[in-house]
ChimeraX commands (.cxc) that place a marker at each C-alpha (Angstrom):
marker #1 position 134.68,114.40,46.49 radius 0.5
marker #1 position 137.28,115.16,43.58 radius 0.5
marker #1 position 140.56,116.48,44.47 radius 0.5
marker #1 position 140.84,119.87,43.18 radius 0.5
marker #1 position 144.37,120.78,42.01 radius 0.5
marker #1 position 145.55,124.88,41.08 radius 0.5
marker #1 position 148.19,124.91,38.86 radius 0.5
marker #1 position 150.26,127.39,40.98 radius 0.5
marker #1 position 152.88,128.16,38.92 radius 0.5
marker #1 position 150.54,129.50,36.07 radius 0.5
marker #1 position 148.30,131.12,37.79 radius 0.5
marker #1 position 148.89,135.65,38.46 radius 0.5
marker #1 position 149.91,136.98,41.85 radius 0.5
marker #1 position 145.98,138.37,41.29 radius 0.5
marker #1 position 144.75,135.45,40.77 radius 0.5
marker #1 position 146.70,133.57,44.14 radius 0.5
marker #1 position 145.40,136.54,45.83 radius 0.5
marker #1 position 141.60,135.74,44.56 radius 0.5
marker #1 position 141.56,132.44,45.62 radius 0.5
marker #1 position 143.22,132.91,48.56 radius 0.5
marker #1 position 140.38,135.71,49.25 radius 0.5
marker #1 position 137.67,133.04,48.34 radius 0.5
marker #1 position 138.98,130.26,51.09 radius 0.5
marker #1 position 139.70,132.73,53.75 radius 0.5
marker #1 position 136.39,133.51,53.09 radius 0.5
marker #1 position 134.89,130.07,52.96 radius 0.5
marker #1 position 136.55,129.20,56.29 radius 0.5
marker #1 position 135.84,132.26,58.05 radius 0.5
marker #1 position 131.83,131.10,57.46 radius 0.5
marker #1 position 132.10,128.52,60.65 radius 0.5
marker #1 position 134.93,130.27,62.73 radius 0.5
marker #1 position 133.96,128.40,65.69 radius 0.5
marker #1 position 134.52,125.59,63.91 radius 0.5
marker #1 position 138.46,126.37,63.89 radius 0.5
marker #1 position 140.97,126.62,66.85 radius 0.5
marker #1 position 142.75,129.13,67.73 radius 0.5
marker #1 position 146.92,128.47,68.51 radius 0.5
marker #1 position 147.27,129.05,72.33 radius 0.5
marker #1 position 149.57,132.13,71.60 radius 0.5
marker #1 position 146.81,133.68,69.36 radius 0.5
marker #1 position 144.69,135.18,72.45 radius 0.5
marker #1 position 147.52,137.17,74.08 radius 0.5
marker #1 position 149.17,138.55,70.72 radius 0.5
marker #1 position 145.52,140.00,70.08 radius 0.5
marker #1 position 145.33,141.24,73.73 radius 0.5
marker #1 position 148.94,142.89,73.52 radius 0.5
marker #1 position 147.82,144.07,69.86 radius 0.5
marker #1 position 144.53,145.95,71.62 radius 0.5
marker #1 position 146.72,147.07,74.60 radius 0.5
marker #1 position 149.24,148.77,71.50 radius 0.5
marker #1 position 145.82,150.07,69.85 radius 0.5
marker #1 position 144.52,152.07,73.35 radius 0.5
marker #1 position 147.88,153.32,73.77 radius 0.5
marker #1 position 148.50,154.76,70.60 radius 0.5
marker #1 position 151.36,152.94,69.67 radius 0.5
marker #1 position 149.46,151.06,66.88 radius 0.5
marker #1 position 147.70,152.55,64.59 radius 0.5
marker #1 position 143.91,150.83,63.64 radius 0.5
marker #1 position 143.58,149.93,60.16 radius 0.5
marker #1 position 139.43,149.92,58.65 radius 0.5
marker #1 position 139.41,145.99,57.41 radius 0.5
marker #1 position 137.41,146.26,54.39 radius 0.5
marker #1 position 139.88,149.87,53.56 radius 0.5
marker #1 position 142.80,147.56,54.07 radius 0.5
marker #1 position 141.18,144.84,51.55 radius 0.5
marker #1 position 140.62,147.56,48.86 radius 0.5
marker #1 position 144.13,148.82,49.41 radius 0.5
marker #1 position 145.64,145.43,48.98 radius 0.5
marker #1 position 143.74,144.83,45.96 radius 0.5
marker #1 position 145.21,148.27,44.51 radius 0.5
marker #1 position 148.37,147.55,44.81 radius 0.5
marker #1 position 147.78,143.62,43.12 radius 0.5
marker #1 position 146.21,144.94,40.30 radius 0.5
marker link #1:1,2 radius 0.2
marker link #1:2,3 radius 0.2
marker link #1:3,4 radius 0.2
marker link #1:4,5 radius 0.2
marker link #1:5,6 radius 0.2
marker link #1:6,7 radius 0.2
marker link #1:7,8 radius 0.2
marker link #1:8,9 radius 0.2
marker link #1:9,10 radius 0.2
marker link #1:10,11 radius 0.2
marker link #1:11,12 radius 0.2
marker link #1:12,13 radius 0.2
marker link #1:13,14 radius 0.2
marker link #1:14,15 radius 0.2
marker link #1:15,16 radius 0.2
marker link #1:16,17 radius 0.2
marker link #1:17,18 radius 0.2
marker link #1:18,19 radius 0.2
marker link #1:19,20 radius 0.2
marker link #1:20,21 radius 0.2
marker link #1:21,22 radius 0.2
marker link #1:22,23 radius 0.2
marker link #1:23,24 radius 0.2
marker link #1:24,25 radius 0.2
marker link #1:25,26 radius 0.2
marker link #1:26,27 radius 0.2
marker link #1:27,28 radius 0.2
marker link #1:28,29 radius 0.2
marker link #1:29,30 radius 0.2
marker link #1:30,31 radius 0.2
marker link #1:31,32 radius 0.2
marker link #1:32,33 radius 0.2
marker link #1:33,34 radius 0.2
marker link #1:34,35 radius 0.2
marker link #1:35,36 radius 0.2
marker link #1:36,37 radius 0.2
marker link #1:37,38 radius 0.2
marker link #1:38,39 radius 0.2
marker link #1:39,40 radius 0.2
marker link #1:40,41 radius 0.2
marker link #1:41,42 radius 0.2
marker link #1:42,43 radius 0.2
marker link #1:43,44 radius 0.2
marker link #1:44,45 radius 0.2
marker link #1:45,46 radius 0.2
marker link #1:46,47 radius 0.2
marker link #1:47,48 radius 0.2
marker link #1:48,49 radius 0.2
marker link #1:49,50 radius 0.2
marker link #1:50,51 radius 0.2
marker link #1:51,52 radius 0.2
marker link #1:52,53 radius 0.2
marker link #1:53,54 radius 0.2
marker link #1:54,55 radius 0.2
marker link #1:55,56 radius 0.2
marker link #1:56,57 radius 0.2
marker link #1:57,58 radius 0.2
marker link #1:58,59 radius 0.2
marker link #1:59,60 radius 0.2
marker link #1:60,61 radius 0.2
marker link #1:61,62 radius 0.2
marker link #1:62,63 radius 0.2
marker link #1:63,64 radius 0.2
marker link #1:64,65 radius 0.2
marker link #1:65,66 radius 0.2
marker link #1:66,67 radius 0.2
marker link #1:67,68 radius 0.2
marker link #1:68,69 radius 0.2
marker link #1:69,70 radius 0.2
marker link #1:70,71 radius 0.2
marker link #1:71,72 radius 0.2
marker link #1:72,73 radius 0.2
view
């Protein structure tokens, strides 16, 4: 397989964003394929615990997405 090489410097915040977008993407296709830090479980269990309480508000993912790309663009 070839290396493949982004020129970082030239590419637009947008751009970065894009292809960051794409990988995350990519990855996210076999998640069981990745592990998970040992710390990751309990922050999303004290997240959850913030969530049922109140004390953090619940964002809509694909919302969030559209409001990130907004503000890129």
């Amino acid at each position: 397989m070839t290396p493949m090489k982004l020129d970082l410097l030239q590419m637009s915040r947008a751009e970065k964003l894009k292809a960051m977008l794409e990988l995350w993407e990519d990855l996210a296709r076999d998640d069981a394929a990745v592990d998970s830090p040992g710390w990751h479980e309990a922050a999303l269990h004290e997240t959850a615990d913030r969530v049922r309480e109140g004390t953090e508000p619940a964002h809509d993912w694909e919302a969030a997405k559209q409001e990130l790309r907004r503000r890129v663009a």
